[in-house]
ZANUZA-244869 format. One line per field, with one value per residue: residue in one letter; z, x, y of N, C-alpha, C in turn. Coordinates in Angstrom, 3 decimals, padded with zeros to 6 digits. Layout:
BEGIN
residuo c(A,...) .
nzz c(Z,...) .
nxx c(X,...) .
nyy c(Y,...) .
cazz c(Z,...) .
caxx c(X,...) .
cayy c(Y,...) .
czz c(Z,...) .
cxx c(X,...) .
cyy c(Y,...) .
***
This chain:
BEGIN
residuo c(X,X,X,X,X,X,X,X,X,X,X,X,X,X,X,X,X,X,X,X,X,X,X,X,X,X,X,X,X,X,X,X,X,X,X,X,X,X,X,X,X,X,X,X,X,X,X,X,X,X,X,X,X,X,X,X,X,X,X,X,X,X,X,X,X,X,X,X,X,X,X,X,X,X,X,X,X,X,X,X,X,X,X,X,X,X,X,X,X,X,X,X,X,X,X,X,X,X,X,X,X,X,X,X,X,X,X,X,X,X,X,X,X,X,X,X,X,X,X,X,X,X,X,X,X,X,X,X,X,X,X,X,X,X,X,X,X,X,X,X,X,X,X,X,X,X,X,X,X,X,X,X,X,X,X,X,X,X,X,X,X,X,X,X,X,X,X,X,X,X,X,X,X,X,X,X,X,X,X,X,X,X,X,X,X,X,X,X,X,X,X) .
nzz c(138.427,140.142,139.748,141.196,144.172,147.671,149.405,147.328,146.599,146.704,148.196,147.360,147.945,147.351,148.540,146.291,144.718,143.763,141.325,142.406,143.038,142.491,142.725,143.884,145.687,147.137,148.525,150.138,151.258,153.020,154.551,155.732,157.493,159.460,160.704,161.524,163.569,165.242,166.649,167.403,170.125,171.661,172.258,173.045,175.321,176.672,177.464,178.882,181.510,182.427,182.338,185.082,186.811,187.002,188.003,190.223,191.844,191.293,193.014,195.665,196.533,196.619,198.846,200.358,200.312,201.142,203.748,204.494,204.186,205.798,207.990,209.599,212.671,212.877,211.444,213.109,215.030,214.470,213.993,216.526,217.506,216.727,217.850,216.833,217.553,218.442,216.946,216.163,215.008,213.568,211.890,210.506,209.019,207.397,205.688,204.678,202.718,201.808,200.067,198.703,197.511,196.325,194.514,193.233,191.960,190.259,188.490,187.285,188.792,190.385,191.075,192.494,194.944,195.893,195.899,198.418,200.986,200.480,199.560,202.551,204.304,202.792,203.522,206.369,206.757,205.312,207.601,209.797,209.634,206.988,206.848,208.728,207.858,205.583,202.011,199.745,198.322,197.887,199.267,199.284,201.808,201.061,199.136,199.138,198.945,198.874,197.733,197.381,199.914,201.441,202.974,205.407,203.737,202.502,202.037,198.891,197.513,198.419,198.023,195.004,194.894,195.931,193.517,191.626,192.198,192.134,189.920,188.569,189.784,188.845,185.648,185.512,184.383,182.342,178.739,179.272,180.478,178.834,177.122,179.771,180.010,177.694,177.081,179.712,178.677,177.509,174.907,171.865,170.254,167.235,164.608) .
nxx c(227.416,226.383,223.763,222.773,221.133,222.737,222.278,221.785,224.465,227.280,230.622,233.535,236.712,239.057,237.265,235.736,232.909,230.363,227.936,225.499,223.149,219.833,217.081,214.745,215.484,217.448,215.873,214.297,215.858,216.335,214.091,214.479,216.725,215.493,213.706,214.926,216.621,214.743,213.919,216.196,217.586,215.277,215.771,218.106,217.827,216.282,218.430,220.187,220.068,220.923,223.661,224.013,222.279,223.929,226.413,225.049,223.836,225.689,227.742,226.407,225.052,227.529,229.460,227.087,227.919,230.496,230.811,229.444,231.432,233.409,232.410,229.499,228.893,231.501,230.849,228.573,229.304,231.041,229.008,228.338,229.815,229.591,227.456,225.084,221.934,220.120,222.371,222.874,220.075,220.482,222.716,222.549,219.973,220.791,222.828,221.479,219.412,221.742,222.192,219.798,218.245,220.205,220.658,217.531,218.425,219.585,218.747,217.051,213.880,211.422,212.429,211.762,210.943,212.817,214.645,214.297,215.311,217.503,218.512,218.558,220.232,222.236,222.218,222.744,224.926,226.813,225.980,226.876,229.400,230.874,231.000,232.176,234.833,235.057,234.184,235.799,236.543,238.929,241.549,245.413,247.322,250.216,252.745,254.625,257.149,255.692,253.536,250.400,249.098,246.221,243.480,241.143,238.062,235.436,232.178,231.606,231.809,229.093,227.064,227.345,226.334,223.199,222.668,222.229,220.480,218.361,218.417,217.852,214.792,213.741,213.645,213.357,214.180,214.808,215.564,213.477,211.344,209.973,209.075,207.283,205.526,203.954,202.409,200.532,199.183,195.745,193.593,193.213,189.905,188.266,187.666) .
nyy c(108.166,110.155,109.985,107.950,107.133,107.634,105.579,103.195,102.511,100.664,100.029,098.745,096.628,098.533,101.027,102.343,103.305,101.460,100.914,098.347,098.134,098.455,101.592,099.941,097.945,099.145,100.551,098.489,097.793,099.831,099.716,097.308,097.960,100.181,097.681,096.591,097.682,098.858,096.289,095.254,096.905,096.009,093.204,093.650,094.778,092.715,091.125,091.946,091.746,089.197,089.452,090.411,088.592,086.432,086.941,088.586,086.071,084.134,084.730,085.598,082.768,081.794,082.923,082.024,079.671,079.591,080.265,077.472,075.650,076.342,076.148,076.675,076.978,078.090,080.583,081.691,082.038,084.458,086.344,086.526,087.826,089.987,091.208,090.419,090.155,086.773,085.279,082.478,081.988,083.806,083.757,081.285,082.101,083.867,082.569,080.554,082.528,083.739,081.291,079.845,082.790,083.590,081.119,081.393,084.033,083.433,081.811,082.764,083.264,084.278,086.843,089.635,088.489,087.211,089.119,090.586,089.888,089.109,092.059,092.930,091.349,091.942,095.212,095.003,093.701,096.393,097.780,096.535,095.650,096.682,099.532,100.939,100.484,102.664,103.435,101.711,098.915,097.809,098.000,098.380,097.775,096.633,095.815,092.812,090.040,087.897,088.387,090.320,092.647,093.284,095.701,095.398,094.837,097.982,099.482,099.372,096.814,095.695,097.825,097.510,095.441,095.600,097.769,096.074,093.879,096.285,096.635,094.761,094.008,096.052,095.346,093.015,089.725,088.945,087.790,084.380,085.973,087.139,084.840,083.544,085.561,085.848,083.321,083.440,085.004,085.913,084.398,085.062,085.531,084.446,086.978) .
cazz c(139.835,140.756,139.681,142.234,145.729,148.408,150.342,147.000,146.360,147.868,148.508,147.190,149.228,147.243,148.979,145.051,145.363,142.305,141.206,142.322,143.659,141.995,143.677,144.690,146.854,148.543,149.288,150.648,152.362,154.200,155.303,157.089,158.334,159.912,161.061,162.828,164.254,165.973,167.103,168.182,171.444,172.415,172.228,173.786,176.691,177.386,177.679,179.909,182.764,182.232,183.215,186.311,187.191,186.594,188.597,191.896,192.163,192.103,194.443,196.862,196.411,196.329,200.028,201.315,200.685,201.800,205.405,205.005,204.409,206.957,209.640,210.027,213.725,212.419,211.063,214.065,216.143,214.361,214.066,217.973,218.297,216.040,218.796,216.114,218.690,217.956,216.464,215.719,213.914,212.507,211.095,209.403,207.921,206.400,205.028,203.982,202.047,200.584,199.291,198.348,197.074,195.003,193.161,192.375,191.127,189.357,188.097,187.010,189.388,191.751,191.276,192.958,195.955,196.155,196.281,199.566,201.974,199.948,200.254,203.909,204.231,202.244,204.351,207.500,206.346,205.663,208.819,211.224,208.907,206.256,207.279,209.257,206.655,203.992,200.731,198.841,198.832,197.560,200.448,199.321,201.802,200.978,198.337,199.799,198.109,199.464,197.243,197.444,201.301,201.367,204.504,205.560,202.628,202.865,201.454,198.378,196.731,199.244,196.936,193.717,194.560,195.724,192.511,190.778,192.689,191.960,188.413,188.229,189.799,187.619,184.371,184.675,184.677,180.685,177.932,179.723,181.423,177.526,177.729,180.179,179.941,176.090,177.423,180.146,177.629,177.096,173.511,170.802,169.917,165.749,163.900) .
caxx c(227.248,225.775,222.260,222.247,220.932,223.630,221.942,221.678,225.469,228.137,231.758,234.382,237.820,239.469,236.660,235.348,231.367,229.637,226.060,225.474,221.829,218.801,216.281,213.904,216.272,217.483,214.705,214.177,217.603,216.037,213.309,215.180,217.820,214.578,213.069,216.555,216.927,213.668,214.132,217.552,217.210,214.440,216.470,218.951,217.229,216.294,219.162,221.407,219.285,221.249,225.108,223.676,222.301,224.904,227.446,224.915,223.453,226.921,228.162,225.685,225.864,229.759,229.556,226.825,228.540,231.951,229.890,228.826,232.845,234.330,231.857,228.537,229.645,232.948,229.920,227.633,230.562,231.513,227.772,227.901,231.307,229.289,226.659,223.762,220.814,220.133,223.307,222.335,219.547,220.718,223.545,221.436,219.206,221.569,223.401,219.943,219.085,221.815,222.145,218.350,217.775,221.261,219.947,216.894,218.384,220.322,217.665,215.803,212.914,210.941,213.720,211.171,210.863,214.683,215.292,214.163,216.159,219.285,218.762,218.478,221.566,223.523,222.187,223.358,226.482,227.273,225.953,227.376,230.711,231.361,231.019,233.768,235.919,235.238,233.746,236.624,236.724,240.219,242.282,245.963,248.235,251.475,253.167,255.565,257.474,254.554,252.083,249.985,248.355,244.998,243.072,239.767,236.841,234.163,230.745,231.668,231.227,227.622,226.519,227.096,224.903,221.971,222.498,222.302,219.168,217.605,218.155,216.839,213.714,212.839,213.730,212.887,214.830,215.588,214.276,212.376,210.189,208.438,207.751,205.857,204.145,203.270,201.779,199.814,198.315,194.258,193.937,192.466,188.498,188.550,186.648) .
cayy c(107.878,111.619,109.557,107.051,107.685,107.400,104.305,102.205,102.466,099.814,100.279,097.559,096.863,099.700,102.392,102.885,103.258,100.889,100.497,097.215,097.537,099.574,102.158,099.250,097.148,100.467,100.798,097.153,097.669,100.886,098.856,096.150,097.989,100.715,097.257,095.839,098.842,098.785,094.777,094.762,097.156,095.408,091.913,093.405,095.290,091.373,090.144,093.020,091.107,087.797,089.256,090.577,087.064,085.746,087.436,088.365,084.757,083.198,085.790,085.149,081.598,081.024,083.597,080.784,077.938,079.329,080.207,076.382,075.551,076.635,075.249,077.243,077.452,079.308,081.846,081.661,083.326,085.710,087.006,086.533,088.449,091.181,091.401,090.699,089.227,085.787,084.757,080.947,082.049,085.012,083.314,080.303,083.045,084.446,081.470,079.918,083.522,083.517,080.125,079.598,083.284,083.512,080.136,082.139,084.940,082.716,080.710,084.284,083.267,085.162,087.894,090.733,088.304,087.104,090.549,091.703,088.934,089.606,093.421,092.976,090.838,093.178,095.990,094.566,094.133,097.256,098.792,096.219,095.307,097.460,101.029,101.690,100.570,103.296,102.877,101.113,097.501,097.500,098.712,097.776,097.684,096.658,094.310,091.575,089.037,086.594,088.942,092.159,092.209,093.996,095.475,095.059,095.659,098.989,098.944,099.615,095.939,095.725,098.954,096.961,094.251,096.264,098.102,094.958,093.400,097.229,096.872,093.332,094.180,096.852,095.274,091.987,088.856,088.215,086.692,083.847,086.374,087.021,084.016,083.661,086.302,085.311,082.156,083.634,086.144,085.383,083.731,086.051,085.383,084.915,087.552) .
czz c(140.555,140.893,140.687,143.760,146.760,149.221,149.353,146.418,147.663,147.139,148.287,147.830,148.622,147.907,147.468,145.243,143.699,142.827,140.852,142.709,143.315,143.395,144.401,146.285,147.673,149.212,150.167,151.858,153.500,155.055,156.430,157.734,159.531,161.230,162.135,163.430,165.726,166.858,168.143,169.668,172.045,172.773,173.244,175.464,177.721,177.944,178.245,181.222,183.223,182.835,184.792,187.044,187.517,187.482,190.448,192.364,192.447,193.116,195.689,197.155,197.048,198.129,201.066,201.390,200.873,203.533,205.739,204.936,204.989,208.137,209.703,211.777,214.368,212.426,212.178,215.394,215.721,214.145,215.578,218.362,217.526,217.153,218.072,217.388,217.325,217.126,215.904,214.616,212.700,211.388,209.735,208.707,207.059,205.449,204.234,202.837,201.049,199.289,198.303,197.347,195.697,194.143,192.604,191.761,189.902,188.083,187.265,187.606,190.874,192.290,192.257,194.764,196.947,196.814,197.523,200.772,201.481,199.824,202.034,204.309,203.960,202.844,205.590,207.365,205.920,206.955,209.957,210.681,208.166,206.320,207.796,208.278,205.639,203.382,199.862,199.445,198.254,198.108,200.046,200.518,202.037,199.340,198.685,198.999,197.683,198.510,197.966,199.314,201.319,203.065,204.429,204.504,203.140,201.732,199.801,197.152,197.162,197.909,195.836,193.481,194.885,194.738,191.242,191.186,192.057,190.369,187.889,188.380,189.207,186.141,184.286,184.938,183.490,180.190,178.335,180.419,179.884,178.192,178.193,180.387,178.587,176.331,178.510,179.650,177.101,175.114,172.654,169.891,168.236,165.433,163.377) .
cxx c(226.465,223.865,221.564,222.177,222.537,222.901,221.789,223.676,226.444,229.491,232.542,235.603,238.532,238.727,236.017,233.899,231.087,228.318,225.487,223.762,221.345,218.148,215.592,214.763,217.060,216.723,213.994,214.783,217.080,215.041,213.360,215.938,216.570,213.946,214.010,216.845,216.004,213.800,215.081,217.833,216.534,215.409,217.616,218.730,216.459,217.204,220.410,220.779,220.696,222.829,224.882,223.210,222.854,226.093,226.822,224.151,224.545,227.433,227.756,225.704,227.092,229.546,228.721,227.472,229.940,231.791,230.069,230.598,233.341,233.839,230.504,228.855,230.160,232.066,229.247,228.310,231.014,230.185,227.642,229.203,230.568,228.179,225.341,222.931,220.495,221.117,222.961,221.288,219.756,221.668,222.771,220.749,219.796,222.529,222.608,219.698,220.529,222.670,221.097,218.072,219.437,220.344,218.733,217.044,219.163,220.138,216.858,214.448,212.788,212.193,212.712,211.179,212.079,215.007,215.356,214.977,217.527,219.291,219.346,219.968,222.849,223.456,222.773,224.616,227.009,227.334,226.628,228.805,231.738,231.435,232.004,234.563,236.250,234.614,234.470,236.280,237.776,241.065,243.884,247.150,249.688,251.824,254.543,256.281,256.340,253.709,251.600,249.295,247.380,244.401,241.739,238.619,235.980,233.437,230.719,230.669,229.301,226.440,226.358,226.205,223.828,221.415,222.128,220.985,217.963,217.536,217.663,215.755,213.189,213.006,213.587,214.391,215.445,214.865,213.186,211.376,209.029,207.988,207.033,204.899,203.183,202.341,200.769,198.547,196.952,194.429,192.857,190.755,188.678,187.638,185.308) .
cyy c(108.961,110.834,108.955,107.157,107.238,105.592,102.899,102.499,101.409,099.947,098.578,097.760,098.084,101.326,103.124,102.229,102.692,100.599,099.341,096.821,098.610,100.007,101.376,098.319,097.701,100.576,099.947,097.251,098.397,100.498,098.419,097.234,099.279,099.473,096.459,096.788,099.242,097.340,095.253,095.585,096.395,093.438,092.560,093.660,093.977,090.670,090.839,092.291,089.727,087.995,089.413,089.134,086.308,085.855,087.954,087.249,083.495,083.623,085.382,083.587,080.746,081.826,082.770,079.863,078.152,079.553,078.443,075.483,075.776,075.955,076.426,077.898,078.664,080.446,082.589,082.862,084.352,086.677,087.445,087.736,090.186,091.867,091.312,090.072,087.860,085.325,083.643,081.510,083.019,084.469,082.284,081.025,083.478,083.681,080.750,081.171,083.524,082.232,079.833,081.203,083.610,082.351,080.594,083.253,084.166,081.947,081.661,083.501,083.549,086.070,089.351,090.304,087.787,088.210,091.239,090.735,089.190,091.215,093.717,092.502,091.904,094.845,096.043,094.540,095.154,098.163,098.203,096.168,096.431,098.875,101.581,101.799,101.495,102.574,101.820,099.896,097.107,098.356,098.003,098.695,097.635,095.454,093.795,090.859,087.804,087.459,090.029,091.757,093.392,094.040,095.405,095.799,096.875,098.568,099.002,098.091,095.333,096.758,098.454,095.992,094.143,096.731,097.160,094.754,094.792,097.091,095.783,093.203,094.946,096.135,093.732,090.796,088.288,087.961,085.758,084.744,086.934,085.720,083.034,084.161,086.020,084.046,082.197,084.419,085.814,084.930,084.900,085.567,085.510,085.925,087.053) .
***
């Protein structure tokens, strides 16, 4: 066993190393596993895009259409009780943004241009909403028989989904964004 390289040797369930594979197919082995090694970041660095998606496109989303649940109205007033100017529209903008730009982040399209109406949004809300509150957005308290009772959120969860939008615009939106870029790519002239 002293003969045989360490990388062409394999281990049976006892942990006893046998010479089940010659120098060449070590050498095969070192290949692939050199050439999966190289791949598999890149596959994955595609596809860290896709939880983020996933989680601030429903977000935004699920926060429009519980605006559009309650009564738009319901929304309209409490924008007006915030003193934003234009209330009516401010509110609809912001219910429209993020209905329409959640489904595109959601969708992974036009994530660079999504991004800046749902920044804004989530800016506002911290400066008119969330600020006072502190950073935490898990304020507990008390716990009751009735369940835990929580107090008013800080910017804390606002921060996570800037951080999110910031890391989506630099890196891209996932796999589908090869390709389309592979398909926009000029075609190669033969030799």
């Amino acid at each position: 066993m002293r003969n045989v390289p360490a990388a062409a040797r394999t281990v049976d369930k006892k942990g006893a190393c046998n010479k089940s594979i010659g120098p060449r197919e070590a050498a095969c082995m070192n290949i692939l596993l050199a050439r999966s090694a190289r791949l598999f970041p890149a596959i994955c660095a595609d596809w860290a895009a896709i939880p983020l998606r996933l989680i601030v496109g429903f977000g935004f989303v699920q926060h429009g259409y519980a605006k559009l649940a309650r009564g738009a109205d319901h929304f309209v007033g409490i924008v007006h009780a915030l003193q934003v100017p234009m209330p009516f529209m401010m509110a609809w903008a912001t219910i429209l943004v993020e209905i329409f730009c959640g489904t595109a982040v959601l969708a992974g399209f036009f994530i660079p241009v999504a991004s800046v109406p749902m920044a804004i949004v989530l800016l506002v809300a911290i400066f008119t909403v969330h600020l006072p509150n502190g950073f935490s957005s898990i304020k507990l308290q008390s716990v009751t028989a009735a369940g835990a009772h929580f107090g008013q959120p800080g910017y804390e969860t606002d921060l996570l989904y800037l951080a999110a939008l910031i890391a989506l615009v630099i890196m891209g939106s996932g796999p589908r964004r090869n390709r389309r870029t592979a398909s926009v790519a000029p075609a190669r002239k033969p030799a």
